[in-house]
C-alpha positions in Angstrom: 101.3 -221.2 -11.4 100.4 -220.2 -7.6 98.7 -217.2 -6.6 101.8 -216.3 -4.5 104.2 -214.1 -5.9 105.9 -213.0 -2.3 107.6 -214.8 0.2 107.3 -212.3 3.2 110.0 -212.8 5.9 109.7 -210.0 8.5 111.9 -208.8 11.6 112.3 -205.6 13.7 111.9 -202.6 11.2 112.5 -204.7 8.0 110.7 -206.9 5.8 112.1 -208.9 3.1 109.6 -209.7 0.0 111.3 -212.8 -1.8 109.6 -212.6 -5.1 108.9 -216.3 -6.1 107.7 -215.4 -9.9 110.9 -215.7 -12.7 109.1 -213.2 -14.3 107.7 -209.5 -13.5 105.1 -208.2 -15.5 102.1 -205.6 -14.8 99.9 -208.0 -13.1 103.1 -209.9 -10.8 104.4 -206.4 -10.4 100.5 -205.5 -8.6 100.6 -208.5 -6.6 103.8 -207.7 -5.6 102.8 -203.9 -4.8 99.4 -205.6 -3.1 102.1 -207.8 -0.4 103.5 -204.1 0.2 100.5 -202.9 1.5 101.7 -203.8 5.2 105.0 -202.0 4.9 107.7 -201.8 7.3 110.2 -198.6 7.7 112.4 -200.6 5.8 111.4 -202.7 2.7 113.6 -204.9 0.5 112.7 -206.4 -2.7 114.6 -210.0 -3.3 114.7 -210.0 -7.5 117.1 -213.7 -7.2 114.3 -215.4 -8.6 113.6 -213.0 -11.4 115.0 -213.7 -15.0 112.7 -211.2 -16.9 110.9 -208.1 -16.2 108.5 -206.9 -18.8 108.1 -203.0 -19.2 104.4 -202.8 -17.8 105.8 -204.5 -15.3 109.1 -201.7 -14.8 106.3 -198.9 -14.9 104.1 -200.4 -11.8 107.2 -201.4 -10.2 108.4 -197.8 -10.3 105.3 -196.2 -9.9 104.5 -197.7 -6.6 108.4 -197.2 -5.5 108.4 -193.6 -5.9 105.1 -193.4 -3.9 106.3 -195.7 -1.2 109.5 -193.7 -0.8 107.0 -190.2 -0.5 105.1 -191.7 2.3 108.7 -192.3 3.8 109.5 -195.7 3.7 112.9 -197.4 2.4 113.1 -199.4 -0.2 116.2 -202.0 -1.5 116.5 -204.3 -4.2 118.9 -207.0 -3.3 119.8 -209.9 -5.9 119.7 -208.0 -9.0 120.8 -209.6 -12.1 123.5 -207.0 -13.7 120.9 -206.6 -16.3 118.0 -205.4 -14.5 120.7 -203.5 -12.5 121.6 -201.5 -15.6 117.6 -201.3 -16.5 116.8 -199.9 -13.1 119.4 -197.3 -13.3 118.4 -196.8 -17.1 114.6 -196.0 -15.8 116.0 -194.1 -12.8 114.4 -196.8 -10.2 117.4 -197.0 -8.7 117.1 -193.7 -7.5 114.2 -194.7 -5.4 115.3 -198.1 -4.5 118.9 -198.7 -4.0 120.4 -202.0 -4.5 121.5 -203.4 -1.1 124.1 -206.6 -0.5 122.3 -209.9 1.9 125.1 -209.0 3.8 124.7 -206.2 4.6 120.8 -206.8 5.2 122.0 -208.9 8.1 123.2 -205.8 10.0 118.9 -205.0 10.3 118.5 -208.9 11.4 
């Protein structure tokens, strides 16, 4: 497996964090928080790769969105699976990160 978990693609205000792991669990989920560390006003998690997120891996995923959104930034999921959409409403992370349509990200582009 490589060490990458994030495909960063970056423009204006935005970035767009492809995750490149099938599955999310507490140590993906802190590599993906670690490729957030240079955030942008506006920052969009891409789940299309993801089949399976375990629950340590929901809890540091929503730990570090609920920060991210205090220090002000925004934060999307685009590409969700109507499963992890229903589990990200379930755990209220959609609360925190919306989920957002690739069309719609083009309007930032």
């Amino acid at each position: 497996m490589s060490d990458q978990v994030v495909r960063r693609e970056e423009f204006g205000d935005v970035v767009v964090l492809h995750i490149t792991t099938n599955s999310i669990d507490a140590i993906s989920a802190a590599a993906i928080e670690q490729s957030c560390s240079d955030m942008r006003p506006i920052t969009v998690l891409d789940f299309e790769e993801v089949a399976f997120i375990n629950s340590a891996g929901i809890s540091v995923l929503l730990k570090f969105v609920v920060r991210a959104r205090k220090s002000g930034y925004k934060l999307f999921a685009m590409n969700l699976s109507p499963h992890h959409q229903k589990l990200f409403k379930m755990v209220e992370m959609s609360r925190f990160m919306p989920t957002i349509e690739e069309r719609d990200l083009a309007a930032y582009r």
